[in-house]
C-alpha positions as CSV (number, residue, x, y, z in Angstrom):
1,X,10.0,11.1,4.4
2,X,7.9,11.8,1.6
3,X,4.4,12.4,0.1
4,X,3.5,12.5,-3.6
5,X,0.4,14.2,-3.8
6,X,-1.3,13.2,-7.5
7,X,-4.4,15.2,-8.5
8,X,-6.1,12.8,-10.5
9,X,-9.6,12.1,-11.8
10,X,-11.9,12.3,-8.6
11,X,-10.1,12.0,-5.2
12,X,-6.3,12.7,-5.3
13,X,-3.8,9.9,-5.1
14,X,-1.0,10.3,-1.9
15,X,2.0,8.1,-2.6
16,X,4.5,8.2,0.1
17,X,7.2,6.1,1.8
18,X,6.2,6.4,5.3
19,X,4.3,3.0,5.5
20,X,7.7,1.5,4.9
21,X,9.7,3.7,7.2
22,X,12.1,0.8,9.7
23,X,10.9,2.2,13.0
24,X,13.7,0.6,14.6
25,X,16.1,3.0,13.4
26,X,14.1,6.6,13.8
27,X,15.5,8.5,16.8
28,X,15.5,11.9,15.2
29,X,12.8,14.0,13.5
30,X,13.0,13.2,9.7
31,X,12.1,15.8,7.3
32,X,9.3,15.7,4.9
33,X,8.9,16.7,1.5
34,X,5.1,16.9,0.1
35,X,5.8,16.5,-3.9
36,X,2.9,18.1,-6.1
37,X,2.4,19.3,-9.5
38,X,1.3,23.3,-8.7
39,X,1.1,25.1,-5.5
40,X,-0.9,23.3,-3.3
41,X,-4.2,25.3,-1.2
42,X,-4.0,25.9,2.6
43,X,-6.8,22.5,2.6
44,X,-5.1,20.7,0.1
45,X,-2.4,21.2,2.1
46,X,-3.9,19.8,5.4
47,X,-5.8,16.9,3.9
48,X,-2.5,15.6,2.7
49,X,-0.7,16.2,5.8
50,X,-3.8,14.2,7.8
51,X,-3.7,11.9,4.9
52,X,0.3,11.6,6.1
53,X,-0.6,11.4,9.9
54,X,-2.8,8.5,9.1
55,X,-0.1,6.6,7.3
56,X,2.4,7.3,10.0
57,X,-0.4,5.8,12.7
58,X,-1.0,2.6,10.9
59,X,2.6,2.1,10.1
60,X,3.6,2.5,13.7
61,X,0.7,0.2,14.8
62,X,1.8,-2.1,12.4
63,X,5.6,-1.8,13.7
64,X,4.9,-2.7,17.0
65,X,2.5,-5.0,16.6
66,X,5.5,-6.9,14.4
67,X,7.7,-6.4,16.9
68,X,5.6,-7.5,19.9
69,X,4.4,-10.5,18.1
70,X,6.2,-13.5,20.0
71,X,5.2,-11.8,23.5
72,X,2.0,-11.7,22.9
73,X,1.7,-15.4,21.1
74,X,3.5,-16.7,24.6
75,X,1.5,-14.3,27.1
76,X,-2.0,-16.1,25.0
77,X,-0.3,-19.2,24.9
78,X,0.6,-20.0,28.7
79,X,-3.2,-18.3,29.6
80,X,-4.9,-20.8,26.8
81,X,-2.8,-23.9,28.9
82,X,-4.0,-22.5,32.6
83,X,-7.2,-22.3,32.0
84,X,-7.4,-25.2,30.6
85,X,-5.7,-26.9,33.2
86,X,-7.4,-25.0,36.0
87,X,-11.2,-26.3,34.6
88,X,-10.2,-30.2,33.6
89,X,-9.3,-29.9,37.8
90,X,-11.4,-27.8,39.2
91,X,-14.7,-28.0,37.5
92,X,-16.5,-31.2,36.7
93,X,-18.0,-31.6,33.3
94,X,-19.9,-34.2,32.2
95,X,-18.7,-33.1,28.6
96,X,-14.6,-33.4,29.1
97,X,-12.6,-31.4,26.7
98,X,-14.8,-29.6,25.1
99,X,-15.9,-26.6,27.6
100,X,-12.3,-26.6,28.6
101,X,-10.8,-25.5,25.3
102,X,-13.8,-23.4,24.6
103,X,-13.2,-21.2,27.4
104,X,-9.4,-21.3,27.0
105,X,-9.8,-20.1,23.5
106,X,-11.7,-17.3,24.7
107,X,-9.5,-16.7,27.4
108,X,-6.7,-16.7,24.7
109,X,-8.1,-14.6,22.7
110,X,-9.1,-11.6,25.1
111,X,-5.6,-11.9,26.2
112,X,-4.5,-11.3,22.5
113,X,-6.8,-8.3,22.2
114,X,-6.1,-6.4,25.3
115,X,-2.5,-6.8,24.5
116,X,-2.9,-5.1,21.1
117,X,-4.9,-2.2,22.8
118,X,-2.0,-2.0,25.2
119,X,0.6,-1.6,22.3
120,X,-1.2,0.9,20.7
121,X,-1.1,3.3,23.5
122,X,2.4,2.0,24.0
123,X,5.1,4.4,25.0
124,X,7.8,3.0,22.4
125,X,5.2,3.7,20.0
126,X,4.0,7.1,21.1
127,X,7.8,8.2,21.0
128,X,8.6,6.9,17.8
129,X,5.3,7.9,16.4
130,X,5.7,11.4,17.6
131,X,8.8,12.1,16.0
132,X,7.6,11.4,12.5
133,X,4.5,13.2,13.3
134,X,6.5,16.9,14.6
135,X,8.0,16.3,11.0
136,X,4.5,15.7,9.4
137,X,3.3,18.7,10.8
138,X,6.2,21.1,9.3
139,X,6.4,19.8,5.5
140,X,8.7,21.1,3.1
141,X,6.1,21.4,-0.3
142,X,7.9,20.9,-3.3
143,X,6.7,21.5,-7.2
144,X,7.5,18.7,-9.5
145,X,7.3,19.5,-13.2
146,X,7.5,15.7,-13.8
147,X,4.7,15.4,-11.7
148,X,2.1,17.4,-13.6
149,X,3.2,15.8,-17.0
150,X,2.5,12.5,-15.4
151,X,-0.7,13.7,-14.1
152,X,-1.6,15.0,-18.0
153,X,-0.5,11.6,-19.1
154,X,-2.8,9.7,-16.4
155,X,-5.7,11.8,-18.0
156,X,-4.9,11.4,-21.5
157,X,-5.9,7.6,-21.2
158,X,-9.0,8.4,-20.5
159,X,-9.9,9.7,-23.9
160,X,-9.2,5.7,-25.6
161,X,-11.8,3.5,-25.1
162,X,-11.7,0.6,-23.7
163,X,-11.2,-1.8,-26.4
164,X,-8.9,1.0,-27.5
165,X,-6.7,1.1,-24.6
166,X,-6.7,-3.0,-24.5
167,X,-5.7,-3.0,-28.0
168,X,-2.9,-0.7,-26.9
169,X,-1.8,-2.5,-23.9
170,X,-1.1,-6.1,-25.9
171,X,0.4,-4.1,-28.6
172,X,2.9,-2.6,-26.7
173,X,1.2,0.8,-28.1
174,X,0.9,3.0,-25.0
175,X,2.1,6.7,-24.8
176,X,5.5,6.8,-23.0
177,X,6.2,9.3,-20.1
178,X,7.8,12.1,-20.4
179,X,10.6,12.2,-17.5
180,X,12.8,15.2,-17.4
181,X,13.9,14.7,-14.0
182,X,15.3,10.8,-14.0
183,X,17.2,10.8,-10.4
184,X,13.7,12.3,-9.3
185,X,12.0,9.0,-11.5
186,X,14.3,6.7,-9.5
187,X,13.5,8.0,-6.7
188,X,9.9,8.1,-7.2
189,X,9.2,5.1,-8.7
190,X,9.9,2.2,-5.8
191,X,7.5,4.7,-3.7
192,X,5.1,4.3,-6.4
193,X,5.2,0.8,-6.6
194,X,5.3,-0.3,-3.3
195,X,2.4,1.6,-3.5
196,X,0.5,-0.6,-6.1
197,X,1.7,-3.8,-4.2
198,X,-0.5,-2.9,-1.4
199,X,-3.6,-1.1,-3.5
200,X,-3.6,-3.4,-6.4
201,X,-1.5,-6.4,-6.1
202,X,-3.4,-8.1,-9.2
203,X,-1.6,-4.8,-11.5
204,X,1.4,-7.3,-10.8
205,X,-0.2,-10.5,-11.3
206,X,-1.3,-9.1,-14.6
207,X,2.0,-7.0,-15.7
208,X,4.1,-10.0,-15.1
209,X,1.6,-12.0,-18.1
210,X,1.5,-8.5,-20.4
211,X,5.0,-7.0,-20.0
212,X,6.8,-9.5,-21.9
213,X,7.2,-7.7,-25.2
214,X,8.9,-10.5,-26.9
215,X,6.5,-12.6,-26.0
216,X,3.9,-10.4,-27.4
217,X,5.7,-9.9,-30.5
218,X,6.1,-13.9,-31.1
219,X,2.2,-14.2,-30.7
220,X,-0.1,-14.6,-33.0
221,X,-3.2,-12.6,-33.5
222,X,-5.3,-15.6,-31.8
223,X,-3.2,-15.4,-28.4
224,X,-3.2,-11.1,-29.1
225,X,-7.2,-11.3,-29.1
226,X,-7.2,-13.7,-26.4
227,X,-5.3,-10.9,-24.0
228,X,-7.9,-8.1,-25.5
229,X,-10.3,-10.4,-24.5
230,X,-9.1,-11.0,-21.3
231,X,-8.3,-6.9,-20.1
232,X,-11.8,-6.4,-21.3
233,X,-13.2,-9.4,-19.4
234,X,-11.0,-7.9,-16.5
235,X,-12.7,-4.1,-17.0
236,X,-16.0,-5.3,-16.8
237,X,-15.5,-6.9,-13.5
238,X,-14.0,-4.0,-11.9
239,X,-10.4,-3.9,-13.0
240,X,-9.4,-0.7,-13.4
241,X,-7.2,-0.5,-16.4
242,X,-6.9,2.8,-17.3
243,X,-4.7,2.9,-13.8
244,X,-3.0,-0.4,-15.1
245,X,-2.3,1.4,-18.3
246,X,-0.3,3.9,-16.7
247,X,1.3,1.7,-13.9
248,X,2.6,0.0,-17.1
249,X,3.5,2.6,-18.3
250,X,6.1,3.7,-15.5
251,X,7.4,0.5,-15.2
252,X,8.6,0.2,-18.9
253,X,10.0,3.7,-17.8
254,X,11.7,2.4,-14.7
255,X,13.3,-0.6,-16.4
256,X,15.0,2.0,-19.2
């Protein structure tokens, strides 16, 4: 297992591979790395190890909630079909089929939720969970050169503004990164952008219309002011491109 730990602008930014650890297959303690740029503090330290307990949690939750799926859709299922059956015999309505699949719903439903809580405290889970946590709680910190040039690359694009930095996106004018380490890069970067599928899933949407550089190069200067237009309409709405900026950039680093 592993964390990056990124000190960027504001809160830092934990990239790791532990949501998509295959529970199935853990029956040992893993180890665990914790990636950063300089020596981390004793807090830094223990926020990113809680910040890795959390991730191990929902990603066991998750697990065996994927895994106990079908059970709980039949346990719901045959309770939704008794009750339903026990109150179109037993009780009299004088409004048929309505109160009957209300109350079977809700029946259903309860059903689902007290499963769920039941899984969570779950002893498959607990043992599984537990062994990726004893690792969690003993990490191995590592100092990645890599990773502070990346972080001094994340804040350089902060100093373009922001018609700046969309003029440099559609022109295929952004900085590149400066990788010393590529087996660490290759390593790094499916971590990184599983990490954006899950935090920013329009960065794709958008990379897959901006990343084309032949396509870029064949437009004209209508269709380039057209995409400046559109990663500023994008900003002001929230988008944040500086982060798309350098998710762009990485990717054009990966495919090299």
């Amino acid at each position: 297992m592993v964390l990056y730990r990124f000190g960027m602008r504001g809160e830092p930014m934990y990239v790791s591979d532990i949501p998509s650890i295959p529970f199935d297959s853990v029956e040992s303690v893993p180890s665990f790395h914790i990636f950063s740029s300089s020596v981390l503090s004793f807090d830094e330290e223990d926020e990113a190890v809680k910040e890795a307990g959390r991730m191990a949690e929902d990603a066991a939750f998750r697990w065996i909630q994927d895994k106990r799926y079908t059970l709980r859709l039949f346990a719901s299922s045959v309770l939704f079909l008794l009750v339903y059956l026990f109150l179109s015999v037993a009780v009299p309505d004088p409004v048929p089929v309505v109160d009957e699949i209300l109350f079977s719903v809700l029946a259903a439903a309860v059903c689902w939720i007290l499963l769920s809580r039941a899984d969570r405290s779950s002893a498959l889970m607990r043992s599984r969970l537990e062994l990726l946590q004893s690792a969690i709680e003993h990490p191995h910190p590592v100092i990645s050169d890599d990773m502070g040039r990346l972080e001094e690359l994340y804040a350089s694009l902060y100093e373009h503004k922001l018609l700046e930095l969309a003029e440099m996106i559609v022109s295929d004018a952004l900085p590149l990164a400066d990788i010393e380490d590529r087996e660490w890069f290759r390593s790094f970067f499916p971590v990184y952008r599983a990490y954006v599928e899950k935090n920013f899933p329009h960065f794709i949407k958008e990379y897959g219309r901006m990343s084309s550089r032949a396509g870029r190069e064949k437009a004209g200067e209508k269709e380039l002011c057209r995409l400046r237009k559109h990663l500023v309409h994008l900003a002001a709405g929230g988008f944040d491109l500086v982060s798309y900026a350098f998710f762009m950039i990485l990717s054009s680093s990966a495919a090299e």
